[in-house]
gemmi code that builds the backbone of each chain (N, CA, C; Angstrom):
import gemmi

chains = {
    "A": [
        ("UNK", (103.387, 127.628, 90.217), (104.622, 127.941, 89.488), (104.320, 128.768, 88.246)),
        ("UNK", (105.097, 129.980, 87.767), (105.246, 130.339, 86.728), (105.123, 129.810, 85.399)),
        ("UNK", (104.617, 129.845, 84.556), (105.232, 129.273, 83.205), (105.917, 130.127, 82.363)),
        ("UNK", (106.806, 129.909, 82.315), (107.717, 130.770, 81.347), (106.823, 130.591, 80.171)),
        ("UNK", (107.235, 132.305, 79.224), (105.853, 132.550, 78.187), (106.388, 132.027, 76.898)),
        ("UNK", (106.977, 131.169, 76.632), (107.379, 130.932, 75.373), (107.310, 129.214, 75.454)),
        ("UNK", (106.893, 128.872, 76.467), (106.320, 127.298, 77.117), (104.945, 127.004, 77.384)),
        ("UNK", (104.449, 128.400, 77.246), (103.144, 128.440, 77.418), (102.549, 127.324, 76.477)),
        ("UNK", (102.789, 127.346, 75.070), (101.967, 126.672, 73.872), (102.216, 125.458, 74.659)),
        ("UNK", (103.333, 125.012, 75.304), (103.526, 123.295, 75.447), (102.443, 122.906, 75.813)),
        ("UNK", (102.599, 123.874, 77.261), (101.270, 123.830, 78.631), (100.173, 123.629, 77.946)),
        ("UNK", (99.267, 124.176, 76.948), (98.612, 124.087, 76.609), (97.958, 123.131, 75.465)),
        ("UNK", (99.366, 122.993, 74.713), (98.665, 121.642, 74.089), (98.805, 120.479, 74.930)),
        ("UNK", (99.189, 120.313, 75.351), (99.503, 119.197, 76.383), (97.797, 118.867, 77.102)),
        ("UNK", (97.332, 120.408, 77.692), (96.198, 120.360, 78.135), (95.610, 120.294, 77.866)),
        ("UNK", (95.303, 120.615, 76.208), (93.926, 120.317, 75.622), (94.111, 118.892, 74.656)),
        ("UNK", (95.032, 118.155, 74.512), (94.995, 117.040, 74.958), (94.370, 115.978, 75.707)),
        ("UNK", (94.733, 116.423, 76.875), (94.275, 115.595, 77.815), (92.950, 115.988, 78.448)),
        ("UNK", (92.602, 117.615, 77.985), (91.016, 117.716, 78.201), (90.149, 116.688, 77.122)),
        ("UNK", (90.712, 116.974, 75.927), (90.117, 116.090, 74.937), (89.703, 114.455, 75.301)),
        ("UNK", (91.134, 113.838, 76.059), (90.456, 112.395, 76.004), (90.252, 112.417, 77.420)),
        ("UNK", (89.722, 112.798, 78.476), (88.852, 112.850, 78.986), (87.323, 113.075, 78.924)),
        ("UNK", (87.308, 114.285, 78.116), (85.448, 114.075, 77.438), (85.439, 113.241, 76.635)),
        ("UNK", (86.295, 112.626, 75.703), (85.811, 111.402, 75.289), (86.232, 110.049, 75.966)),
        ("UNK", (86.222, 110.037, 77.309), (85.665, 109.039, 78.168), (85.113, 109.142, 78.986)),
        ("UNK", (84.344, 110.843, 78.602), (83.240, 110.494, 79.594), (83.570, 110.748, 81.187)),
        ("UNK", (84.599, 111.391, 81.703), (85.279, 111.949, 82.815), (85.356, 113.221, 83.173)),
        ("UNK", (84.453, 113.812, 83.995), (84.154, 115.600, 84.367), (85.177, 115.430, 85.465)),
        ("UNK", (85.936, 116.819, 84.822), (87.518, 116.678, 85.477), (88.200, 117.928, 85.038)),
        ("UNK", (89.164, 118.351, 86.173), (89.445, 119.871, 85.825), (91.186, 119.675, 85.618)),
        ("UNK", (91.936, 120.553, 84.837), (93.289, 120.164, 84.754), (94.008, 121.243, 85.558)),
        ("UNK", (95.117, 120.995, 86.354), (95.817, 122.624, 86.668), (97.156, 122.229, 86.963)),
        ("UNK", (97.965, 122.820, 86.280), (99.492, 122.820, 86.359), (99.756, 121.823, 88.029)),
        ("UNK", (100.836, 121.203, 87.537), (101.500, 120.263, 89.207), (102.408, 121.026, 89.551)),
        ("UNK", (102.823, 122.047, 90.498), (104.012, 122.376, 90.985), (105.059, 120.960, 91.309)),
        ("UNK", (104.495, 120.127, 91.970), (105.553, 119.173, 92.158), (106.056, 118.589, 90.772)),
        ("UNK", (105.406, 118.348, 89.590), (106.061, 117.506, 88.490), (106.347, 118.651, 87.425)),
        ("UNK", (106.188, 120.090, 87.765), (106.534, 120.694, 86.769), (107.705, 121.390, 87.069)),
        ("UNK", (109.451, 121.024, 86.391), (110.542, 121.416, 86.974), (111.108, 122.165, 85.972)),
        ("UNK", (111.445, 122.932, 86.572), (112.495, 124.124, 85.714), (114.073, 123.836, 85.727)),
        ("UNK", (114.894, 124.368, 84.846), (116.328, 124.260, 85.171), (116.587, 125.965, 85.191)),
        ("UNK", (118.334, 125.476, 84.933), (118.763, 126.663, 85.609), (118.527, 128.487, 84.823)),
        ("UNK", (117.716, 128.199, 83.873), (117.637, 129.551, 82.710), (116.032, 129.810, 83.061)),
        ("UNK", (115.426, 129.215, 83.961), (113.820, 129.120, 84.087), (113.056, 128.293, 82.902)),
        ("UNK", (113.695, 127.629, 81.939), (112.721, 126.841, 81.476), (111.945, 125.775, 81.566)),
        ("UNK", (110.648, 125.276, 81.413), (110.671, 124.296, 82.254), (111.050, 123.035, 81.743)),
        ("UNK", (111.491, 122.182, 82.653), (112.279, 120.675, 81.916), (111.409, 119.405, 81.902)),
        ("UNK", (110.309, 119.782, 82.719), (109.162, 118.975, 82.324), (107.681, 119.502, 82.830)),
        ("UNK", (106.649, 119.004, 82.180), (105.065, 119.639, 81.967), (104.716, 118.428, 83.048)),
        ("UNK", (103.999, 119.323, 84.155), (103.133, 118.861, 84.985), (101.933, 119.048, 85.051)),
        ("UNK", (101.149, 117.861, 85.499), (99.112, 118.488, 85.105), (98.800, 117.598, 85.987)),
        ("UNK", (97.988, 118.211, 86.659), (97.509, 117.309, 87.794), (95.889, 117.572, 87.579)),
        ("UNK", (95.162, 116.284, 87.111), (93.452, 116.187, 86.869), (93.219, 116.162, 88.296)),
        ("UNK", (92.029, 117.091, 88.412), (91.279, 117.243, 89.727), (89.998, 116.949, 89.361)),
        ("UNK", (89.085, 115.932, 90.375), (87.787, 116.370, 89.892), (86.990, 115.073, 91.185)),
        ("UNK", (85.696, 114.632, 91.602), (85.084, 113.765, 91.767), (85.264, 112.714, 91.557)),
        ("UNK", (85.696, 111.807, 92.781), (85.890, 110.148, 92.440), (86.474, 109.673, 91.191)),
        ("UNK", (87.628, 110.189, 91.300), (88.550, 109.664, 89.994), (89.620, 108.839, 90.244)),
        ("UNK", (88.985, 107.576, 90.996), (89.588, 106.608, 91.742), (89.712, 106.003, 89.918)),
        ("UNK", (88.622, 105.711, 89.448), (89.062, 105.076, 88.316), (90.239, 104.969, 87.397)),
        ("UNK", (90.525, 106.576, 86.966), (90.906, 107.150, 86.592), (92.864, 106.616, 86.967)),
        ("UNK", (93.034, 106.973, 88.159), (93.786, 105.886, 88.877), (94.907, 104.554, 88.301)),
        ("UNK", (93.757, 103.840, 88.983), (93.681, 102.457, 88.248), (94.551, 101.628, 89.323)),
        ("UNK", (94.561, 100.409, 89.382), (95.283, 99.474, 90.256), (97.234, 99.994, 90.354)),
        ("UNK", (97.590, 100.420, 91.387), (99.123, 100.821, 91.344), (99.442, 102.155, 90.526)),
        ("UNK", (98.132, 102.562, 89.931), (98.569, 104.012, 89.091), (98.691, 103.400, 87.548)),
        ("UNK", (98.271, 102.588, 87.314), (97.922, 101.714, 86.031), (97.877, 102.570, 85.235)),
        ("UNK", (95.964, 102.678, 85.406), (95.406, 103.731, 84.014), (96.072, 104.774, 84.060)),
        ("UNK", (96.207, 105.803, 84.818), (97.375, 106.833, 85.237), (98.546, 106.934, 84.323)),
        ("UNK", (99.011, 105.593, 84.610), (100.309, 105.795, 83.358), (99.817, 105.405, 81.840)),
        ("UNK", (98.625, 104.572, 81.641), (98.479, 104.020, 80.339), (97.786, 106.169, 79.887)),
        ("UNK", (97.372, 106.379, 81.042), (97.033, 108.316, 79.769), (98.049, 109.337, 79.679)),
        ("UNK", (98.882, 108.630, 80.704), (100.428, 109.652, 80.695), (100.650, 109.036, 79.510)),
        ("UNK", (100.987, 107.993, 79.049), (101.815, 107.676, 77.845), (101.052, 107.724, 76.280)),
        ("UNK", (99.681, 108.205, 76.647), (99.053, 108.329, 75.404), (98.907, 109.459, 75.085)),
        ("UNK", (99.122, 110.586, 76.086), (99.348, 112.138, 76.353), (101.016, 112.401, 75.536)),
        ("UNK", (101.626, 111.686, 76.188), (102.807, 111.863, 75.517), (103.284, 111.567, 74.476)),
        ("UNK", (102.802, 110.606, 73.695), (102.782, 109.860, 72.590), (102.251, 110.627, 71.407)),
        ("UNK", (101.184, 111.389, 71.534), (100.175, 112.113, 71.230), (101.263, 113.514, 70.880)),
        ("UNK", (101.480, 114.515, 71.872), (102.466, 115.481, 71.934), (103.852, 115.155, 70.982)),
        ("UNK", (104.314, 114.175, 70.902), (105.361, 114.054, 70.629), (105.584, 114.009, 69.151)),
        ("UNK", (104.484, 113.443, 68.337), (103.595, 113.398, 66.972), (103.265, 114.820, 66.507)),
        ("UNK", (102.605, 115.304, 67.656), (102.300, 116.498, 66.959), (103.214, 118.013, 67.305)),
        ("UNK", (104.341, 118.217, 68.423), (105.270, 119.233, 68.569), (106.266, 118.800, 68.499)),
        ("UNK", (107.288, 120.117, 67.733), (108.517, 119.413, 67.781), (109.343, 119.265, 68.934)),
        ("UNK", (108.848, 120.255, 70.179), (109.764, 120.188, 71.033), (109.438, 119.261, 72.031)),
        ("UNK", (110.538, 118.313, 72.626), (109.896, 117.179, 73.561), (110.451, 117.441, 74.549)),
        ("UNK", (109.229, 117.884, 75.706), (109.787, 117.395, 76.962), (108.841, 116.484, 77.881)),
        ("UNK", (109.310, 116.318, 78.416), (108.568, 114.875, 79.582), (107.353, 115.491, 80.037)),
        ("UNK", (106.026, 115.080, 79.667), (104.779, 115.019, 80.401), (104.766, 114.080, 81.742)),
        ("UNK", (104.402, 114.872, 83.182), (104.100, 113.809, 83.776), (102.680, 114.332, 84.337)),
        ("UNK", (101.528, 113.365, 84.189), (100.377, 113.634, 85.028), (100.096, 112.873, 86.354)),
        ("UNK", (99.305, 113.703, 86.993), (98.884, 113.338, 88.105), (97.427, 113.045, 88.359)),
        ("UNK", (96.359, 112.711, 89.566), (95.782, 112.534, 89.900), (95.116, 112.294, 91.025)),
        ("UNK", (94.555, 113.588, 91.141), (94.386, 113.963, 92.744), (95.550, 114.325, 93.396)),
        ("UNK", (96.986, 114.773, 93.059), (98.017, 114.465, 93.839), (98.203, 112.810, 94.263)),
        ("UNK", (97.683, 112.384, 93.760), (98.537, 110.762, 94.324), (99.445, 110.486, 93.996)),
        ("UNK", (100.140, 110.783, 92.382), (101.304, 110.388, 92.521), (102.628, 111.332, 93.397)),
        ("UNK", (101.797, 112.608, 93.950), (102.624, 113.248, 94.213), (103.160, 112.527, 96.297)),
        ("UNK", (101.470, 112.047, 96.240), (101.796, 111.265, 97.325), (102.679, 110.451, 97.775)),
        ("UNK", (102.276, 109.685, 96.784), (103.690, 108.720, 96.509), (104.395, 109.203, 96.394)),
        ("UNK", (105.504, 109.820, 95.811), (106.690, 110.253, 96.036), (106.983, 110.499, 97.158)),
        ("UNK", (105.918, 111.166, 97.581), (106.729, 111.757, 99.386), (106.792, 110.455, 100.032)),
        ("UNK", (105.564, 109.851, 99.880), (105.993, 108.105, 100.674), (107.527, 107.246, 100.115)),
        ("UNK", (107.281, 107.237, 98.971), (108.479, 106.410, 98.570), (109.764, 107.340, 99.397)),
        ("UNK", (109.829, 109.042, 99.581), (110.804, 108.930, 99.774), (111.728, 108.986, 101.333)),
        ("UNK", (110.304, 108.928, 101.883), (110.520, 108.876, 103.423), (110.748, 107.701, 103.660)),
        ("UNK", (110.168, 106.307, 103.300), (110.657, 104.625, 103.204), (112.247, 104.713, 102.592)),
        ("UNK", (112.947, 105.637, 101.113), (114.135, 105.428, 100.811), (114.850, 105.988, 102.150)),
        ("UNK", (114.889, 107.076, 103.091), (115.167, 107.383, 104.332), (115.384, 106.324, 105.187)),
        ("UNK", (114.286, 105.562, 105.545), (114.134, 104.995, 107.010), (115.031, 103.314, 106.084)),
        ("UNK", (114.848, 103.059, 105.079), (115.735, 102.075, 104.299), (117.370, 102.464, 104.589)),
        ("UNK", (117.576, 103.768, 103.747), (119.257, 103.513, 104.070), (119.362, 103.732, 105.633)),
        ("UNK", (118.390, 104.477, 106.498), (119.161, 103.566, 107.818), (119.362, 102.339, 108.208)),
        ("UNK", (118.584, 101.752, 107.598), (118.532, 100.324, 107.679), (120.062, 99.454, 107.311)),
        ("UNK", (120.367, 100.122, 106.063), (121.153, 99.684, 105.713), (122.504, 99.860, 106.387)),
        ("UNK", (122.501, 101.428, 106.758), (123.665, 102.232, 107.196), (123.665, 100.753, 109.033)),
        ("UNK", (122.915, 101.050, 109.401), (123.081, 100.156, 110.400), (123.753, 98.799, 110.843)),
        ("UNK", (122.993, 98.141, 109.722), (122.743, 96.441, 109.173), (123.761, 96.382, 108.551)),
        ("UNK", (124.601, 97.238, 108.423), (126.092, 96.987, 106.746), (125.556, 95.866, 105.786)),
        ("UNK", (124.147, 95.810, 105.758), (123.682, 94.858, 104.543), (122.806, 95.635, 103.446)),
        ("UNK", (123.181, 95.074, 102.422), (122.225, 95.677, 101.075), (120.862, 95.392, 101.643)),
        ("UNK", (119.586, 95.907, 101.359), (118.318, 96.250, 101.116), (117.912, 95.743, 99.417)),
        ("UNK", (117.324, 94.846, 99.367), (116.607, 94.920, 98.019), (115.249, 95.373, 98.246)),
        ("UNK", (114.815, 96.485, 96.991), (113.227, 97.045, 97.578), (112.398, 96.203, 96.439)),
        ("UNK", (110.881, 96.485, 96.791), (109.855, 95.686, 95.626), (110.094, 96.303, 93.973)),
        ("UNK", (110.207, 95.263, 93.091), (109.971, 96.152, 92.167), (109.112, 97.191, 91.620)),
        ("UNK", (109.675, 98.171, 90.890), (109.064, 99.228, 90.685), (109.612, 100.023, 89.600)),
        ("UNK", (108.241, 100.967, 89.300), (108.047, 101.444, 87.991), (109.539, 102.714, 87.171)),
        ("UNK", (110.174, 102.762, 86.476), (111.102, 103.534, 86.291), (111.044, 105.190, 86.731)),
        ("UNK", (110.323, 105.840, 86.853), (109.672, 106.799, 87.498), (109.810, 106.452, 89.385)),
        ("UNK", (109.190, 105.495, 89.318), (109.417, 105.406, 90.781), (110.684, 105.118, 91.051)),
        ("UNK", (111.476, 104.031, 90.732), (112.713, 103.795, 91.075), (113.423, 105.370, 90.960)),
        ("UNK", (113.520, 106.397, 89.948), (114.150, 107.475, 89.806), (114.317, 108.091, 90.965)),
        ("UNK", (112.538, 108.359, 91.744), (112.635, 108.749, 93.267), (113.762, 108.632, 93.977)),
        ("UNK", (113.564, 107.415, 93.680), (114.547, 106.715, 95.106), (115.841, 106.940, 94.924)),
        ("UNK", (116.510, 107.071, 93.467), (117.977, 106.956, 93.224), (117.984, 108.805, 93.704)),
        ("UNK", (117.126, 109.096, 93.405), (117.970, 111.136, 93.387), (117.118, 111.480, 95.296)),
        ("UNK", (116.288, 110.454, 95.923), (116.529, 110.574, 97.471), (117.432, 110.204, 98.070)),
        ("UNK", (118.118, 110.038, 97.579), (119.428, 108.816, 98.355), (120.522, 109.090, 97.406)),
        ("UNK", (120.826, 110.571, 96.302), (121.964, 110.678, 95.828), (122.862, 111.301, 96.558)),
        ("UNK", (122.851, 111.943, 97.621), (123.530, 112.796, 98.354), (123.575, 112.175, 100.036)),
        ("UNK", (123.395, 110.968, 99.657), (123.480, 110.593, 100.712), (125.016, 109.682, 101.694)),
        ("UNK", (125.759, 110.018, 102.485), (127.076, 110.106, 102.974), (126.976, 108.873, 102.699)),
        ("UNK", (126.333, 107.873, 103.387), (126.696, 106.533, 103.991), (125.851, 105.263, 102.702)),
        ("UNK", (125.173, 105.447, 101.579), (124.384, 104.242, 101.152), (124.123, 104.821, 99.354)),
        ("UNK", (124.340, 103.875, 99.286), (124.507, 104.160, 97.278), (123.492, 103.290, 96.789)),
        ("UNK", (122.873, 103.472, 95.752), (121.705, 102.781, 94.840), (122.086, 102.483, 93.943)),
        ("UNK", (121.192, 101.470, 93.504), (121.487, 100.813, 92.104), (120.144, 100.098, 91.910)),
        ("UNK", (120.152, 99.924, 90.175), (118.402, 98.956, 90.287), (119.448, 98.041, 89.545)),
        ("UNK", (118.714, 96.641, 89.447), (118.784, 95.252, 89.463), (117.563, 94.737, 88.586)),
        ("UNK", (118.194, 93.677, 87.574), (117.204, 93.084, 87.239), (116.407, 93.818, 85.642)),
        ("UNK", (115.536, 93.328, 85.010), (115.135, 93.548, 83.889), (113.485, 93.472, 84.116)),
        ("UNK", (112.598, 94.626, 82.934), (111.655, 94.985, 83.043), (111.069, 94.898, 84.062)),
        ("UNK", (109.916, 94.187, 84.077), (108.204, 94.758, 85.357), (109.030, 93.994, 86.615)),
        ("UNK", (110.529, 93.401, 86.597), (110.410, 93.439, 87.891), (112.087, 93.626, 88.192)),
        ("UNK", (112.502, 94.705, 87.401), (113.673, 95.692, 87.669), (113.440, 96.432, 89.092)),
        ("UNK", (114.636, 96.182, 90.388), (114.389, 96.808, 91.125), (115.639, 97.511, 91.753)),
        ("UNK", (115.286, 98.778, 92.825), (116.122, 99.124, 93.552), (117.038, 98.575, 94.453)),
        ("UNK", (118.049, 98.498, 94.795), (119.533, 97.778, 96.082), (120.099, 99.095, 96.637)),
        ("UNK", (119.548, 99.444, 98.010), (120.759, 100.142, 98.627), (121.563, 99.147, 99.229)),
        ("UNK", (122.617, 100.157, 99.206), (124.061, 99.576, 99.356), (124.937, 100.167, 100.469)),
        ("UNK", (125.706, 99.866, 101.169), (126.318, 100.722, 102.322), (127.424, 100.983, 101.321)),
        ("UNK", (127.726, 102.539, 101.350), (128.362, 103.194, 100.521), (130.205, 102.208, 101.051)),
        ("UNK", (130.693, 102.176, 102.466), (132.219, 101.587, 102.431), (132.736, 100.412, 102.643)),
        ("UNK", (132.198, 99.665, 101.720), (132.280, 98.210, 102.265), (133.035, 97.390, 100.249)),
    ],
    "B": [
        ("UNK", (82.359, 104.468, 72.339), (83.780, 104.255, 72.518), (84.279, 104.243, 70.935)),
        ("UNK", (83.878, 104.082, 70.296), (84.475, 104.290, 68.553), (85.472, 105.614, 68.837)),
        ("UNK", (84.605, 107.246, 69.311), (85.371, 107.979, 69.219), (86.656, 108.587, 69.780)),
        ("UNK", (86.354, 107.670, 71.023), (87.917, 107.795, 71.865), (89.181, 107.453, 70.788)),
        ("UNK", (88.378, 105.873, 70.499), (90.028, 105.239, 69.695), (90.250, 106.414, 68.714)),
        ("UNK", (89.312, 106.613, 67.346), (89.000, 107.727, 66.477), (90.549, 108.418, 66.792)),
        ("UNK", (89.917, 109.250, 67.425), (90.554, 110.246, 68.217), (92.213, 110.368, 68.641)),
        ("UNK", (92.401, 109.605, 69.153), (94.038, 108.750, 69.297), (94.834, 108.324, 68.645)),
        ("UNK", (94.245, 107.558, 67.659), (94.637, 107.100, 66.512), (94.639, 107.985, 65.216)),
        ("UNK", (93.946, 108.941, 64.942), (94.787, 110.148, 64.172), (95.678, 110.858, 64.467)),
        ("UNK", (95.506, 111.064, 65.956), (96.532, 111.750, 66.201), (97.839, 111.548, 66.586)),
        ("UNK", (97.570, 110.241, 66.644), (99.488, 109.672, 66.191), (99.741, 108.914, 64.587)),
        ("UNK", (99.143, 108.757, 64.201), (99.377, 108.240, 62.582), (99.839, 109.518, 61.755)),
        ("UNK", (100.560, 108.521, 60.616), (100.619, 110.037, 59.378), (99.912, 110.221, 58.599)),
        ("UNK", (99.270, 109.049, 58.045), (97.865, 108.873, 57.959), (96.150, 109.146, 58.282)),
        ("UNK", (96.226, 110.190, 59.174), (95.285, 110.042, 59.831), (93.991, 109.697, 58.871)),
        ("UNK", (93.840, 110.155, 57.105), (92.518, 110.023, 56.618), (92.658, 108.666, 56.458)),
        ("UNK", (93.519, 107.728, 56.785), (93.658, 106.041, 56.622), (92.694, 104.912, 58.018)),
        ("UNK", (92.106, 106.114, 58.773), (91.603, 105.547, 60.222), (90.770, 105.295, 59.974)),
        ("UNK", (89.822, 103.982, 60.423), (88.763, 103.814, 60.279), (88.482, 102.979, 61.278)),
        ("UNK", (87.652, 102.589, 62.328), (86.904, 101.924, 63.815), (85.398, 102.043, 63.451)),
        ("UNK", (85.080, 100.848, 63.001), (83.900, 100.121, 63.122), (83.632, 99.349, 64.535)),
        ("UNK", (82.488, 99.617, 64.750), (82.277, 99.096, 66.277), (81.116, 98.323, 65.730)),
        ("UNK", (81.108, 97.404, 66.836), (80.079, 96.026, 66.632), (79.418, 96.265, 68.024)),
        ("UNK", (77.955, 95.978, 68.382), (77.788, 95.196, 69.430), (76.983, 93.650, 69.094)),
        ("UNK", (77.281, 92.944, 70.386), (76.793, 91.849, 70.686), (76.469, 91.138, 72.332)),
        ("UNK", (76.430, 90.479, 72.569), (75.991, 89.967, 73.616), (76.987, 90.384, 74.746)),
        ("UNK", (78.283, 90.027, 74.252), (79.345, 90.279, 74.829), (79.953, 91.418, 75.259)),
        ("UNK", (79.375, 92.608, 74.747), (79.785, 93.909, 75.038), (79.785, 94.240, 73.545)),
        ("UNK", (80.588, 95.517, 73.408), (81.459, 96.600, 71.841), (82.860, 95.680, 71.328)),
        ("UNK", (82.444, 95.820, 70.516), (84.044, 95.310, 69.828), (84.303, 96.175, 68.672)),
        ("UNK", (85.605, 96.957, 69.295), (85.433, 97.943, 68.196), (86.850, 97.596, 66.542)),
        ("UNK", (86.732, 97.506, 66.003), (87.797, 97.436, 64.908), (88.641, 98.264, 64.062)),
        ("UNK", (89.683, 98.037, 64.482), (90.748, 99.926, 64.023), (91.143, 99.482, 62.757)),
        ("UNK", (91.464, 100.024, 62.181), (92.248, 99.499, 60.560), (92.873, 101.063, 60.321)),
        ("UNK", (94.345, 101.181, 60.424), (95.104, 102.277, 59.878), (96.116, 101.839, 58.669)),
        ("UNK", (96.344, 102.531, 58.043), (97.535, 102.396, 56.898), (98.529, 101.619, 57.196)),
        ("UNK", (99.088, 100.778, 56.469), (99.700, 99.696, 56.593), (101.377, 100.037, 57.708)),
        ("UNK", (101.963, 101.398, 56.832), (103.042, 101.930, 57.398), (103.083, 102.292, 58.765)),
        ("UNK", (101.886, 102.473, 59.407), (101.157, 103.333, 60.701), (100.862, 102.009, 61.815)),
        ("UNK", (101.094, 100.706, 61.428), (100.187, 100.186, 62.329), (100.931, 99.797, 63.671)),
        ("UNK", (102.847, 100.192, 63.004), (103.621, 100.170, 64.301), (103.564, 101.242, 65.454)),
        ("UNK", (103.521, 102.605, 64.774), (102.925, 103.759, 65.301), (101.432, 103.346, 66.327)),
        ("UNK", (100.535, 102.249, 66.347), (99.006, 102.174, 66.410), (99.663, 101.213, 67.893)),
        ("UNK", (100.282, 100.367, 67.698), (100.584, 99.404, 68.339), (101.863, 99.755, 69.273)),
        ("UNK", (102.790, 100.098, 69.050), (103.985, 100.830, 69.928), (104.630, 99.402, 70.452)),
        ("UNK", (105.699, 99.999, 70.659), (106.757, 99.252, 71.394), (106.439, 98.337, 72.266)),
        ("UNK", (106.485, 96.492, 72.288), (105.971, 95.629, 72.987), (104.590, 95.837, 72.949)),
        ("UNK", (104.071, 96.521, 72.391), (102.534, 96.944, 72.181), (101.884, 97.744, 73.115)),
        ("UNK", (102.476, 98.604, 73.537), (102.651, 99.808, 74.855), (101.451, 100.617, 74.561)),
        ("UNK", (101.632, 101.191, 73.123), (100.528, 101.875, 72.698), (99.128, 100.711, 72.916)),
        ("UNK", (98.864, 99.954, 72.349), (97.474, 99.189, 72.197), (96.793, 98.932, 73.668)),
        ("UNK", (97.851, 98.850, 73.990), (97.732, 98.165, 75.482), (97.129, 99.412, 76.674)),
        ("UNK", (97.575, 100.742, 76.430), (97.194, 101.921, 76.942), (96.147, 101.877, 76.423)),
        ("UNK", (95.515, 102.139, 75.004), (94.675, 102.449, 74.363), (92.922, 101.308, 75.238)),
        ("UNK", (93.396, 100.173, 75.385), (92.381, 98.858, 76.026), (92.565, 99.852, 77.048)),
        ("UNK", (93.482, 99.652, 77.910), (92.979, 100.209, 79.551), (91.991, 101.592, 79.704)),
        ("UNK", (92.523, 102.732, 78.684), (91.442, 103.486, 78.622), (89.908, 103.131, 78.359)),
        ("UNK", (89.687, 102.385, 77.561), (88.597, 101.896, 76.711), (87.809, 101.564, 77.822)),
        ("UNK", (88.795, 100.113, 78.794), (88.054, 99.512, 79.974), (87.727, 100.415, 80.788)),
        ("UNK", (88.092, 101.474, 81.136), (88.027, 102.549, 82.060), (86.632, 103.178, 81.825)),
        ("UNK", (86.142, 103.488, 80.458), (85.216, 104.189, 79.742), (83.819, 103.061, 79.902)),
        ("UNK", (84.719, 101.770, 79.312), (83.443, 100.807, 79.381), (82.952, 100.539, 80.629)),
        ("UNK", (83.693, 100.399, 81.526), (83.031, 100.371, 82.991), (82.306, 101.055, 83.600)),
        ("UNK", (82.389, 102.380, 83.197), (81.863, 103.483, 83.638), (80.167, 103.130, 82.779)),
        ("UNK", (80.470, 102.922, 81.578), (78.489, 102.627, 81.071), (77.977, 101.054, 81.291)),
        ("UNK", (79.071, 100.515, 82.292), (78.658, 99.438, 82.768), (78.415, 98.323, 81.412)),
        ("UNK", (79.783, 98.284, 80.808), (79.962, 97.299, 79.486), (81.037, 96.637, 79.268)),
        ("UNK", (81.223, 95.621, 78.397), (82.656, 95.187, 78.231), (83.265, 95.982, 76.433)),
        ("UNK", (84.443, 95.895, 76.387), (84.933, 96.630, 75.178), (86.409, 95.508, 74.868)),
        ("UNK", (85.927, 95.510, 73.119), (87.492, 94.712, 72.863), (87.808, 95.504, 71.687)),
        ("UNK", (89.248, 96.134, 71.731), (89.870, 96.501, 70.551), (90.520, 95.028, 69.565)),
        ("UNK", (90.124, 95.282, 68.609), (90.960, 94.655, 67.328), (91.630, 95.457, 66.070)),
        ("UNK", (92.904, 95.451, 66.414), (93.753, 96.110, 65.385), (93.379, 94.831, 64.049)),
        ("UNK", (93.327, 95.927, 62.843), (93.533, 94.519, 62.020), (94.348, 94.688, 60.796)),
    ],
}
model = gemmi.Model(1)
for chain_id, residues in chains.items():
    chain = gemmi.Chain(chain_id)
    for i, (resn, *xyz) in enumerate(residues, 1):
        res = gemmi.Residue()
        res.name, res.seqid = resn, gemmi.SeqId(i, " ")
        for name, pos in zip(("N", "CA", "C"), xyz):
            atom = gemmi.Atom()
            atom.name, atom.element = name, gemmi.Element(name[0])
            atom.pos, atom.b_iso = gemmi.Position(*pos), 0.0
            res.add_atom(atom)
        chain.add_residue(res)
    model.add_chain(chain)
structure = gemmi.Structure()
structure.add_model(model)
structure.setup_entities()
């Protein structure tokens, strides 16, 4: 994807950022724009900074469910937000896994509202992370027959499809 | 691991010349000790303790890798 040139600085502090606390933990690792998490709106700007770390067994990196993953997304962002004035949503990746996930989560939100569309019964899914739940609500916003909703409060706030005419 | 925290912790404080991480070892692994400006230490710690709590998982991530244990103490 393009970066529009006046977004460039984001891209880049953002990246040397997150090059930074990677050599200081000690992690040989390469950064390169995410087409999937980096989205533009309708003037070409982009509406959020995608970076996807590439490199050798960076299972660690990871972490159980995408753990550590989110504990450097949010220290990346935390970080940015302190030091530019303009805020938009960092999301990182790793290896493409989270991009994996998404495509999984959103082929399961698929084969779910048939489930539902079928069954005329709600679906409650496992809880899940606000990011992930988002997936699921904008896979299933345009969808004729089954409506979403999350349920419930913090680490175990979750998704309900719903048969949209009942 | 001193300079990871270092590192993080100026760069969200307003304070940053207020940072200081003394690291210990002992039997037990690093124990490293942050001390920022009094006004800063909500900034250090974050919401439900979001920040501190990121800050350990990195640490563990780092310490595992030199095959050690690591404890942050805000103080």
């Amino acid at each position: 994807m393009e970066i529009p040139e006046r977004q460039d600085d984001i891209f880049e502090a953002a990246r040397s950022i997150l090059s930074r606390l990677l050599d200081l933990m000690a992690i040989p690792a390469s950064i390169a724009v995410s087409d999937e998490f980096t989205v533009a709106d309708e003037d070409g700007n982009a509406s959020s900074v995608g970076l996807n770390i590439e490199g050798e067994d960076l299972g660690i990196l990871i972490g159980r469910r995408g753990q550590t993953m989110a504990s450097l997304q949010h220290i990346v962002r935390i970080i940015m937000a302190h030091q530019m004035q303009v805020r938009l949503p960092i999301v990182l990746d790793v290896e493409g896994y989270k991009k994996r996930r998404c495509e999984g989560l959103r082929a399961l939100a698929e084969r779910l509202a048939e489930q539902v569309k079928t069954r005329e019964m709600p679906f409650t899914m496992e809880p899940m992370s606000a990011f992930e739940r988002r997936v699921i609500h904008l896979a299933l916003a345009d969808h004729p027959d089954v409506s979403t909703e999350s349920t419930g409060f913090g680490e175990t706030r979750k998704v309900v499809i719903s048969p949209r005419n009942i | 691991m001193k300079d990871l925290v270092e590192y993080i912790a100026k760069s969200i404080v307003n304070e940053p010349d207020a940072v200081n991480v003394e690291e210990e070892t002992n039997d037990e692994g690093i124990t490293l000790k942050l001390t920022v400006a009094d006004d800063d230490k909500g900034r250090i710690i974050g919401k439900q303790g979001q920040i501190a709590q990121a800050m350990r998982t990195l640490l563990r991530v780092k310490a595992a890798k030199a095959a050690t244990r690591v404890r942050l103490e805000i103080m």
